[in-house]
C-alpha positions in Angstrom: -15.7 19.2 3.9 -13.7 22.6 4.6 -14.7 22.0 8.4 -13.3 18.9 8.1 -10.1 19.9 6.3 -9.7 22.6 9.1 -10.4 21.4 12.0 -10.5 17.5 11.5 -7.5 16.3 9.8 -5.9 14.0 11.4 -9.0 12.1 12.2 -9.6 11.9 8.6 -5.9 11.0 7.5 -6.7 8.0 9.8 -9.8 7.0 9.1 -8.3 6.9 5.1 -5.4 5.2 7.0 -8.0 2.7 8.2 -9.9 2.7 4.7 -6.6 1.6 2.6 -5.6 -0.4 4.9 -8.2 -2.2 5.3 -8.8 -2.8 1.2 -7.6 -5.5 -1.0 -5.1 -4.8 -3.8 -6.0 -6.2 -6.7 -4.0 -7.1 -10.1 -4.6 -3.8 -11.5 -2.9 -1.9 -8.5 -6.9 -1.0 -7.3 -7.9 -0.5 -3.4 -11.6 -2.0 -3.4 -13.4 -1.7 -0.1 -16.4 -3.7 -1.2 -16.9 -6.7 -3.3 -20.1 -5.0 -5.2 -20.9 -1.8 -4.0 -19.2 1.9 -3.9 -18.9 2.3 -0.2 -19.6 5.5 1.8 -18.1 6.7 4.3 -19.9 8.3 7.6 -17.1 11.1 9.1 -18.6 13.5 11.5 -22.5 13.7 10.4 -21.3 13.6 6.6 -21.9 10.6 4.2 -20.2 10.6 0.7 -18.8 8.0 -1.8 -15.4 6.6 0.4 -13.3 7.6 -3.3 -14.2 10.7 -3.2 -13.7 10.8 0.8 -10.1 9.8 0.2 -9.4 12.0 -3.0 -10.6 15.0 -0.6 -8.4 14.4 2.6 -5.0 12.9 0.8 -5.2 16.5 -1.6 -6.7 18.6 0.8 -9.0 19.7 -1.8 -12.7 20.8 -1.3 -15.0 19.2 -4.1 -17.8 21.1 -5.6 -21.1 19.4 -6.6 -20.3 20.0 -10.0 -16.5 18.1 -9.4 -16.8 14.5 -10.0 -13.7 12.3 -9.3 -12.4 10.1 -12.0 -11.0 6.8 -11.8 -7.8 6.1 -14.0 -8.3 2.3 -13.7 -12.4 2.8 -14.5 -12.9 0.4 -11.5 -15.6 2.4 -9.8 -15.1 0.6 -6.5 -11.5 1.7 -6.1 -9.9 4.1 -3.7 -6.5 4.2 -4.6 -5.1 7.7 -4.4 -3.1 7.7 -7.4 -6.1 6.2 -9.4 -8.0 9.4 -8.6 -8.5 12.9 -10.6 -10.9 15.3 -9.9 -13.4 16.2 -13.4 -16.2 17.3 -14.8 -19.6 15.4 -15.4 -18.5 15.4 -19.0 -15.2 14.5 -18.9 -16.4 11.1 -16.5 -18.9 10.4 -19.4 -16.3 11.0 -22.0 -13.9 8.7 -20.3 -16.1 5.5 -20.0 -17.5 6.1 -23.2 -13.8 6.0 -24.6 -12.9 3.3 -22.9 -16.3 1.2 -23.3 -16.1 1.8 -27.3 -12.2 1.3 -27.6 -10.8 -0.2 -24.7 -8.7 3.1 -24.5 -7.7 4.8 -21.0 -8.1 8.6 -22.6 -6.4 9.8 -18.9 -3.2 7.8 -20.3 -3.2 9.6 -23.9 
């Protein structure tokens, strides 16, 4: 990803371009790309989850393996920038677990 953030950025800024554009808004303020499925995104020999494609272009940010991103709106199919944070493992699991037991957004405490 740091190749791509260094030498390939403005043919990722379209291809999220492209990816956004191309996604339907639902009534939650959620990009989804695919109807049932995370979609992945190919870019230059790479594959990877297209949420965490677009979390890594729009912030310029280089994700560990450890790094998950989080989705505000728990809609795992979502690519919305501003429904994206980078996390840990744990913190993912604590969020659904929050939100699956309570109905509670803990990002939004």
């Amino acid at each position: 990803m740091a190749t791509i953030l260094e030498d390939h950025r403005d043919e990722a800024l379209k291809w999220v371009s492209s990816l956004l554009e191309n996604a339907t808004l639902d009534e939650n303020g959620c990009c989804v790309t695919a109807p049932t499925t995370r979609q992945k995104v190919r870019f230059r020999g790479g594959q990877t989850a297209s949420y965490r494609f677009v979390y890594s272009i729009v912030n310029e940010e280089v994700l560990s393996h450890d790094e998950v991103v989080r989705h505000w709106c728990h809609n795992p199919l979502c690519i919305n920038p501003a429904h994206l944070e980078i996390g840990s493992r744990r913190e993912n699991k604590h969020d659904d677990w929050l939100f699956a037991a309570y109905g509670v957004d803990p990002m939004c405490l």
